[in-house]
C-alpha positions in Angstrom: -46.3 8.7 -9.5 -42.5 9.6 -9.1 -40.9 10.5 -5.9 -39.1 13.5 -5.5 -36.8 12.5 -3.0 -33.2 13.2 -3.3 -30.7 10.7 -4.5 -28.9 9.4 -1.1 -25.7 11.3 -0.3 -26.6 13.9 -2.6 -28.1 17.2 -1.8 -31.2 18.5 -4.2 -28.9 21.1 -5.7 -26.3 18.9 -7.0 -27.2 18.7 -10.2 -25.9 21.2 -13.4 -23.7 22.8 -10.7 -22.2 19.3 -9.6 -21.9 18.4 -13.0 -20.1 21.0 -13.8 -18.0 20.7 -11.2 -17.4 17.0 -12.2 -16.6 17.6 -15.5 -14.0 21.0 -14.7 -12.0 18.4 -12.4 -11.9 16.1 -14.9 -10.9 18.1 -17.4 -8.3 19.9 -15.3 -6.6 16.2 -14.3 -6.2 15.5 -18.2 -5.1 19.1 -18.8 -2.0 18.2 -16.5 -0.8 15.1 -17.8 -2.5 12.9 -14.8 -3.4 9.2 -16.0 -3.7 5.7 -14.2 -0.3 3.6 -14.5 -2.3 1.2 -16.9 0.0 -1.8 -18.4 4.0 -1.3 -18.5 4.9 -1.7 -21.9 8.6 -2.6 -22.8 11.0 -3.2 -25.6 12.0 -6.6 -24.5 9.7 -10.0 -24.4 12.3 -12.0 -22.2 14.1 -11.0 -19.2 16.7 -12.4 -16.9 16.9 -11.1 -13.3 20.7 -11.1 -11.8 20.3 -10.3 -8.4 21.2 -12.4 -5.2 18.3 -14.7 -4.2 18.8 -13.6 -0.3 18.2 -9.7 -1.2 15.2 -9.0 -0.1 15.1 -6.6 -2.8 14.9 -9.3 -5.5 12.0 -11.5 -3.9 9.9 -8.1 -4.5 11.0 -6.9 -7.9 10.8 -10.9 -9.0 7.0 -11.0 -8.0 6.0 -7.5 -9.0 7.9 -8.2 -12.7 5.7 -11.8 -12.6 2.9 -9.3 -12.0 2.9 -6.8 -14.5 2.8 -10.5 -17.4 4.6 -8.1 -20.4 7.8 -9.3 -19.8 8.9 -13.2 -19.4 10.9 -14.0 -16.9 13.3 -16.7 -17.5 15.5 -18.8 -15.4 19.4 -18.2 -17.2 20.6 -15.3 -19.1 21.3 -17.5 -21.8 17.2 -17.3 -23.0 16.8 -13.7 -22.4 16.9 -11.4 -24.2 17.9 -8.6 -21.7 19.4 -8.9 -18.1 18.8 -6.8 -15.2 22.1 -6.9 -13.2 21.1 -5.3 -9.8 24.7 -4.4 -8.6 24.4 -3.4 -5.0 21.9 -2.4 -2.9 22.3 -0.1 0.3 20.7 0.6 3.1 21.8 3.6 5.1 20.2 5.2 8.5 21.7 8.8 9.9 21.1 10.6 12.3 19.6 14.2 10.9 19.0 16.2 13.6 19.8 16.7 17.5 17.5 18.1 20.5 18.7 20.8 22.2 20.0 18.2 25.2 21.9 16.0 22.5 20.0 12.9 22.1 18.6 12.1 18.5 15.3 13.3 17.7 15.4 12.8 13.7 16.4 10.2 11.4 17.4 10.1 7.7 16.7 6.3 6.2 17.9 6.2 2.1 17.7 3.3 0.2 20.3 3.4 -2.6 20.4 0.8 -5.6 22.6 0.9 -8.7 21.1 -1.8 -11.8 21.7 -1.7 -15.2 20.2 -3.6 -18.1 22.1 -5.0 -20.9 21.7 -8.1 -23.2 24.3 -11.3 -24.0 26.4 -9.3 -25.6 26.9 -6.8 -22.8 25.0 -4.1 -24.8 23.7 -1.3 -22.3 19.8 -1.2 -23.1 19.5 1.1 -20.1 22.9 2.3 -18.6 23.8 1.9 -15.1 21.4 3.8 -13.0 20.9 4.6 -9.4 18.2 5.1 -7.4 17.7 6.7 -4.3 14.9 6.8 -1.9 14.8 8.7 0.9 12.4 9.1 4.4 12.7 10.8 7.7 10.9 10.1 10.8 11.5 11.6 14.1 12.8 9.5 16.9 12.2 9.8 20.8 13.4 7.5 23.8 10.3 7.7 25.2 8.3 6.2 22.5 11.2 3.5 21.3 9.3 0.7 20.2 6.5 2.8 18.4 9.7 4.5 16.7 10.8 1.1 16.1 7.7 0.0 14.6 7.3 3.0 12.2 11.0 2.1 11.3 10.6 -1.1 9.8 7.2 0.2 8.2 9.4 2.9 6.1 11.8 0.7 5.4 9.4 -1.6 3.7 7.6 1.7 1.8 11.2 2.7 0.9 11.7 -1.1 -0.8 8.3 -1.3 -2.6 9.0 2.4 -4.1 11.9 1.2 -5.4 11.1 -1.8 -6.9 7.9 0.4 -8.6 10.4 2.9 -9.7 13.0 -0.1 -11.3 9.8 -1.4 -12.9 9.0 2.1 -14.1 12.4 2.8 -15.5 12.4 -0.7 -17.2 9.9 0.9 -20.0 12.7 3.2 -21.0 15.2 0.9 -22.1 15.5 0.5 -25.5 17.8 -1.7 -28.1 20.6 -0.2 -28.8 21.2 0.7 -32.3 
């Protein structure tokens, strides 16, 4: 004898309809191009990482690179067979906006970084590039620390972004001919 309970979660008229419904939004996410990130694939087996050990920046982009396992990293440019020279990196906070009785009540963070990636020869594989990320957050006396707090978080955010975006932009440099 079978039970004619409904599945937990689920009401008794989910079925064709919900399907459906399943199926349209599928169907509508691979209409538009979505996908997951899947595996970065890139022109290059080796790759040597020229960036000063005490940016923070190159800790991050140094594990996420060990990470993604496509690319080797190697120890001197001398074994690679590309080089990712990160030329500066920038960190810039302004003040965006006013209150009425002039003390700041918005912030503008932006996290600039120029990188190119070229091999021995000093062959551009990917020209030099920048990168800008940007975040605003709104600021009050009262609430300093808090402020504070959300600061550092965005600042952090605005690093990981672009380390996923130099990782990103790594699959689009190619040998040049």
């Amino acid at each position: 004898m079978s039970s004619s309970r409904p599945v937990r979660g689920l009401s008794p008229n989910f079925g064709l309809l919900g399907a459906c419904g399943v199926v349209l939004l599928i169907a509508l996410l691979a209409g538009c191009g979505f996908h997951l990130r899947g595996e970065a694939r890139y022109e290059f087996d080796t790759l040597y990482l020229n960036s000063p050990a005490a940016q923070p920046l190159t800790a991050d982009l140094k594990r996420s690179l060990e990470g993604i396992g496509t690319a080797q990293l190697v120890a001197s440019p001398e074994k690679a067979q590309v080089i990712l020279d990160i030329a500066s990196v920038e960190n810039n906070k302004q003040i965006l906006s006013l209150s009425s009785g002039g003390k700041v009540s918005e912030f503008l963070l932006s996290k600039r970084v120029l990188f190119r990636v070229h091999d021995a020869a000093g062959n551009d594989w990917l020209p030099t590039s920048e990168l800008v990320v940007r975040r605003t957050y709104s600021y009050s006396d009262s609430a300093a620390l808090p402020k504070e707090a959300q600061e550092q978080r965005l600042w952090r955010e605005m690093q990981d972004d672009a380390v996923q975006q130099i990782v990103r932009r790594l699959q689009s440099a190619k040998k040049p001919a």
